[in-house]
C-alpha positions as CSV (number, residue, x, y, z in Angstrom):
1,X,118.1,92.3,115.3
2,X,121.1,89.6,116.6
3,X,120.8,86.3,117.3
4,X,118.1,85.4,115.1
5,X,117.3,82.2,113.2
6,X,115.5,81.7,109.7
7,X,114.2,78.8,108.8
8,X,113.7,77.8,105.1
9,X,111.5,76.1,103.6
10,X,111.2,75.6,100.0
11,X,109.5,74.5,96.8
12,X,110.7,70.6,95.9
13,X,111.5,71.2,92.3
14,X,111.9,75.0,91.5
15,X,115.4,76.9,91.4
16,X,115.4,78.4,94.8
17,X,119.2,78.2,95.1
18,X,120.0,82.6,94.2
19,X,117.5,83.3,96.6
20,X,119.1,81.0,99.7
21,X,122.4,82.5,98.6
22,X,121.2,86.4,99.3
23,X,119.3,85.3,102.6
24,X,122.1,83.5,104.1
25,X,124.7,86.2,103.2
26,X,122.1,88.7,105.0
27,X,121.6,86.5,108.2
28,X,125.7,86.6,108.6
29,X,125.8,90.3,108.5
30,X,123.4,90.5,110.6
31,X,124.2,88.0,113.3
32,X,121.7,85.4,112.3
33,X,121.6,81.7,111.7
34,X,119.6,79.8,108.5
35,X,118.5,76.5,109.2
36,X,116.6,73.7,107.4
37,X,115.1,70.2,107.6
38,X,116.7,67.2,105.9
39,X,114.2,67.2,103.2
40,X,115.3,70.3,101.5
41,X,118.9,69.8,101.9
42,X,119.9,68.9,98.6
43,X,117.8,72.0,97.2
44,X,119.5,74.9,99.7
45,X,123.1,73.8,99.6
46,X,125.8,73.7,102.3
47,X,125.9,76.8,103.8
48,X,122.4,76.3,105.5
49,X,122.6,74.3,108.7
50,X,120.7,71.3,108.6
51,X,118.8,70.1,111.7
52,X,115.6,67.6,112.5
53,X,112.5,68.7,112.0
54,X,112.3,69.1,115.9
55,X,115.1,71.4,116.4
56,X,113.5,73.2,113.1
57,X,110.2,74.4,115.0
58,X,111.7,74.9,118.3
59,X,114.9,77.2,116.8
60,X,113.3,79.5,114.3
61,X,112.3,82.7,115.2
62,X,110.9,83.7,111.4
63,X,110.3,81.4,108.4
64,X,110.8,82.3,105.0
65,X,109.1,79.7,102.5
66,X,110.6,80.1,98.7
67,X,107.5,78.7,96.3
68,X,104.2,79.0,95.6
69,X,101.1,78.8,97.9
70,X,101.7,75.0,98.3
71,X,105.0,75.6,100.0
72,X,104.1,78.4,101.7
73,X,101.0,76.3,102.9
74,X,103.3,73.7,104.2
75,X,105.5,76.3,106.2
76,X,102.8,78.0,107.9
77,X,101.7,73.8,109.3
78,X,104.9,74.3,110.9
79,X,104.8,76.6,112.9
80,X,101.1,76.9,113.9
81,X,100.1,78.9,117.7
82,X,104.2,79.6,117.8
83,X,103.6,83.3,116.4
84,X,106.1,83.2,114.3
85,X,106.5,85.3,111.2
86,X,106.7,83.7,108.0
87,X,107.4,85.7,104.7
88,X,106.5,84.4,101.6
89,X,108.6,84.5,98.3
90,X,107.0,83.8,95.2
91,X,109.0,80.9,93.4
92,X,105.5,79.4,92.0
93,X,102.9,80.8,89.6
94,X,100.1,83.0,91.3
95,X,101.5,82.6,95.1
96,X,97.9,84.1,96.6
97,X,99.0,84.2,100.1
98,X,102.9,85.5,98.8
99,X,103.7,89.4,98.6
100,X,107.7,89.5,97.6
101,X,108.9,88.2,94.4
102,X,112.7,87.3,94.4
103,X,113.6,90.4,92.6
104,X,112.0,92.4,96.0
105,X,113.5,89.8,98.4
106,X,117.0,91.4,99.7
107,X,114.8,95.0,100.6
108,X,112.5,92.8,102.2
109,X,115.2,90.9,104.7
110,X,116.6,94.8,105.0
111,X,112.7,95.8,106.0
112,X,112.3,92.6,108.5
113,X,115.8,93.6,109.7
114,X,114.9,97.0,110.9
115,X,111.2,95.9,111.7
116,X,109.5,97.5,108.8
117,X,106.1,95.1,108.9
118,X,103.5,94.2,109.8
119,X,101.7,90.8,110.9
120,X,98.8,89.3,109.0
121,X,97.0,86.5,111.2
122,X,95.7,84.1,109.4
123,X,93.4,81.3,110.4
124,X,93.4,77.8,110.0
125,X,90.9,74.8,110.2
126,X,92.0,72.0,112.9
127,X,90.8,68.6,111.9
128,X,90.2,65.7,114.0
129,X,89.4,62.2,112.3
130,X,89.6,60.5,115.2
131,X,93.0,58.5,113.9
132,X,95.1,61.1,113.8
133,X,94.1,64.7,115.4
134,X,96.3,67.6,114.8
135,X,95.6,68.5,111.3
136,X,95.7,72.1,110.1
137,X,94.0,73.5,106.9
138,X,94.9,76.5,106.0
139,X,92.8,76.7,102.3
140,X,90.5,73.8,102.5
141,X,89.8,70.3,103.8
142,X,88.0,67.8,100.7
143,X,85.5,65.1,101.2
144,X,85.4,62.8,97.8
145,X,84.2,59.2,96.9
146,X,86.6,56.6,97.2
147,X,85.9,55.1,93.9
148,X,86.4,57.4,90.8
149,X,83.6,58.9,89.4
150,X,81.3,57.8,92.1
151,X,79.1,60.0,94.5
152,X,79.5,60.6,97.9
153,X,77.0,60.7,100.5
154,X,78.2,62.8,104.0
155,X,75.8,64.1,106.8
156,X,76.8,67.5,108.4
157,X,76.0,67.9,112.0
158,X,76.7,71.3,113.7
159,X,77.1,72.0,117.5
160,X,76.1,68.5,117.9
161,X,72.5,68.7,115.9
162,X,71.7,67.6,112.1
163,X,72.1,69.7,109.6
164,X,70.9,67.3,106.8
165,X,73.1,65.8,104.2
166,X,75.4,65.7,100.8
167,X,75.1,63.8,98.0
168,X,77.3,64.7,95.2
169,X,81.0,64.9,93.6
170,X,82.7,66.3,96.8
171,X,82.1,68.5,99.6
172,X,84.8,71.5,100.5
173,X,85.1,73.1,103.7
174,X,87.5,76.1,103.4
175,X,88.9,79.2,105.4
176,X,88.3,82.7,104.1
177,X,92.0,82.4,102.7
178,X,90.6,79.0,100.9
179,X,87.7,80.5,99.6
180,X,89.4,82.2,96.5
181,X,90.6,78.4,95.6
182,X,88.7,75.1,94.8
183,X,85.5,76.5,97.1
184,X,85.5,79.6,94.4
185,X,85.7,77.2,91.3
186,X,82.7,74.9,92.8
187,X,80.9,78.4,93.0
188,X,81.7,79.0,96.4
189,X,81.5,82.5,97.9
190,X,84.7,84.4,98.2
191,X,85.0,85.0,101.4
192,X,87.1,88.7,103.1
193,X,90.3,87.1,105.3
194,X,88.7,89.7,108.5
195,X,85.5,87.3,108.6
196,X,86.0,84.7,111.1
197,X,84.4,81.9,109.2
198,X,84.3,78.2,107.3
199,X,82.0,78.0,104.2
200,X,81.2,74.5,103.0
201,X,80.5,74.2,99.3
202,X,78.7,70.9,97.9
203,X,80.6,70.0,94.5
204,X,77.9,69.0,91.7
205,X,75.3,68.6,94.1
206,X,72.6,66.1,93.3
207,X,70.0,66.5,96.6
208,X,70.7,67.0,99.7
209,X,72.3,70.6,100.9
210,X,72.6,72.3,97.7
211,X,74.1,75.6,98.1
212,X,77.4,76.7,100.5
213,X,76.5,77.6,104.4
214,X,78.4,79.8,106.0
215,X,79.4,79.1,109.5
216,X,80.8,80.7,112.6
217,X,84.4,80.4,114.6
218,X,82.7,79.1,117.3
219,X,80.3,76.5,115.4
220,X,81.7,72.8,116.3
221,X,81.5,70.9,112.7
222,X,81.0,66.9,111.8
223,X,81.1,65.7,108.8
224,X,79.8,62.1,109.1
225,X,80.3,59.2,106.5
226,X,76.6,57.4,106.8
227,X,77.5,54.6,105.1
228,X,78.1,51.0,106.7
229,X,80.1,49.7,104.1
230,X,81.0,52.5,101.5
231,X,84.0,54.6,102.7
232,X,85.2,57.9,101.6
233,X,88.4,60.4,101.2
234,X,89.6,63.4,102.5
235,X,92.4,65.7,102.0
236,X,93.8,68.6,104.1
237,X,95.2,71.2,101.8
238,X,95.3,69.0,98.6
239,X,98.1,66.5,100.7
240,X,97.2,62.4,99.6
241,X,94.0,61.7,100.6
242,X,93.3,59.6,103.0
243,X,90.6,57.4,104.4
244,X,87.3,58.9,106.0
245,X,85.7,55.0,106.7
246,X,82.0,54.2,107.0
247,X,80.6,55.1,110.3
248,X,83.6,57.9,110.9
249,X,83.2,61.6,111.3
250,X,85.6,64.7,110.7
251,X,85.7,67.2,113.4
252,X,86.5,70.9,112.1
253,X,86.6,74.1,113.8
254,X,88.2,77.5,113.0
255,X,91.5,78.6,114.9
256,X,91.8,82.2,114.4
257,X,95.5,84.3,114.4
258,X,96.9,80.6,113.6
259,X,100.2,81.7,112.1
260,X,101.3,85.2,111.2
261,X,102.5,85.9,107.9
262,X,104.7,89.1,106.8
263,X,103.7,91.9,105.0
264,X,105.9,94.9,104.0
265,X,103.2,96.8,101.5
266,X,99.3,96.4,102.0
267,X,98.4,98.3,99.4
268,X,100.7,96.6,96.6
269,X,99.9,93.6,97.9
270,X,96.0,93.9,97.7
271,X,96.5,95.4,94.1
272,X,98.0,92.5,92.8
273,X,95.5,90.2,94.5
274,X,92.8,92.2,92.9
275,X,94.9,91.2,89.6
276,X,95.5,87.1,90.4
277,X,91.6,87.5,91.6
278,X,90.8,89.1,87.7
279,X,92.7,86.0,86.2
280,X,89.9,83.6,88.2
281,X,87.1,86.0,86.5
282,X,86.3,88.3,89.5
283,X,83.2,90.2,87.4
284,X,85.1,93.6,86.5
285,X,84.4,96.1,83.7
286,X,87.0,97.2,80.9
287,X,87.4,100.2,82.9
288,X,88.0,98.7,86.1
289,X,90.1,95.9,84.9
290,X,92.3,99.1,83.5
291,X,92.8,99.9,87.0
292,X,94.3,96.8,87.8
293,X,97.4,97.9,85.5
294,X,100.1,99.6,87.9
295,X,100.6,103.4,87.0
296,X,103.8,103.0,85.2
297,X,102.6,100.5,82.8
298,X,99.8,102.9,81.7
299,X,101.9,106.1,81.3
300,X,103.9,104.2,79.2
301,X,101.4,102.7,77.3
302,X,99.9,106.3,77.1
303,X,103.1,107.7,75.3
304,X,103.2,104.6,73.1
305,X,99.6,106.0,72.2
306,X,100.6,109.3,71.6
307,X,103.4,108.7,69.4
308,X,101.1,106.3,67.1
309,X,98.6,109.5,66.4
């Protein structure tokens, strides 16, 4: 593969630097260029090329985000309906959506380099507020009160015909990749990423819809603020919140095989979501949560047990 270009995107805060080092020294040897926006230029140093965020979308021909969900979140905005690949590298804590870890990351370049993958499509949510359409949601899409500690009331109208109302803390529409976040704390269904569908959980509920509804791709969705002088938030993939006044309405629908995102091991990578999906007390027994230790681990631990007899 000659004459590609990578294009980095990475976690504001985290040491990312070791990593940019081994994937530019990988693109030269194999004829390939690393580019970045101006806002991470301070963090990837000067070998990477810098270039507006323009000539970013238009240039790369795979994305690599080094973080945690949040950043990988944000690099899979970019490049939504190019069908571009974008490989995750877990710089963050949990990194749900990430497979490689920086130790794995030079066999993965050599894996993408002799087309070793595979593709995972992954939908999004595209929302329209009416002020400023274009919005992707990858995990979820938040309706709050303005005020703190106040309710909220929303109406919910699908494929243009009422579907009654809210009134509680928040309301969450997620993806099936959302559902194992703030959708699964409220007591939201996790949802398989092969359904083609946007759950919307009701957050402390106090009348109204009670319980999550599961909806369609196809199923047109409006999330109406009632009041005439009350206004409320919303925010797309836990970015700053912003206005939802009284009178306006959210449009959301489902874009399915929105971005593509690499993966080099299925089965690894499903084992160790079964683990991060444990730590958010996925209902397993002892025995099963044994399973969840990788083979090694256990035949050492074994011997350990052996030797203490």
């Amino acid at each position: 593969m000659r004459n590609f270009t990578l294009g980095l995107v990475v976690h504001p805060d985290r040491p990312v630097r070791d990593s940019v080092r081994l994937i530019v020294r990988h693109a030269r040897r194999s004829g390939g260029t690393v580019i970045a926006r101006p806002c991470d230029a301070g963090r990837v140093g000067p070998e990477v090329e810098i270039v507006t965020p323009e000539e970013f979308v238009g240039r790369v021909t795979g994305v690599i985000s080094l973080g945690g969900d949040g950043t990988m979140l944000g690099a899979m905005r970019l490049v939504v309906g190019r069908q571009v690949p974008v490989l995750g590298v877990n710089h963050g804590h949990l990194g749900f959506l990430i497979e490689v870890t920086p130790s794995e990351l030079e066999p993965a370049l050599d894996r993408m380099a002799e087309g070793r993958y595979t593709l995972e499509p992954h939908s999004c949510l595209e929302v329209d507020d009416r002020t400023a359409s274009g919005d992707t949601a990858f995990n979820d899409i938040v309706v709050t009160a303005a005020e703190p500690l106040a309710s909220l009331s929303l109406d919910l109208e699908v494929n243009g015909l009422s579907h009654g109302y809210y009134r509680g803390d928040a309301v969450i529409a997620c993806t099936p990749t959302g559902s194992t976040a703030y959708n699964h704390a409220a007591g939201g269904p996790i949802i398989s990423p092969s359904t083609e569908a946007v759950a919307l959980t009701p957050v402390a509920p106090m009348s109204g819809i009670s319980r999550s509804v599961i909806l369609g791709k196809d199923d047109h969705i409006t999330l109406r603020n009632p009041s005439d002088d009350v206004p409320l938030l919303f925010s797309v993939d836990g970015t700053p919140a912003r206005p939802l006044r009284p009178g306006a309405e959210l449009s959301v629908r489902l874009r399915t095989d929105a971005v593509d995102i690499v993966r080099l091991d299925a089965d690894t990578y499903a084992q160790r979501k079964r683990v991060k999906l444990s730590l958010l007390d996925l209902p397993l027994r002892p025995d099963q949560l044994v399973e969840l230790i990788p083979q090694p681990l256990r035949e050492q631990a074994e011997r350990l047990r052996q030797t203490m007899r």
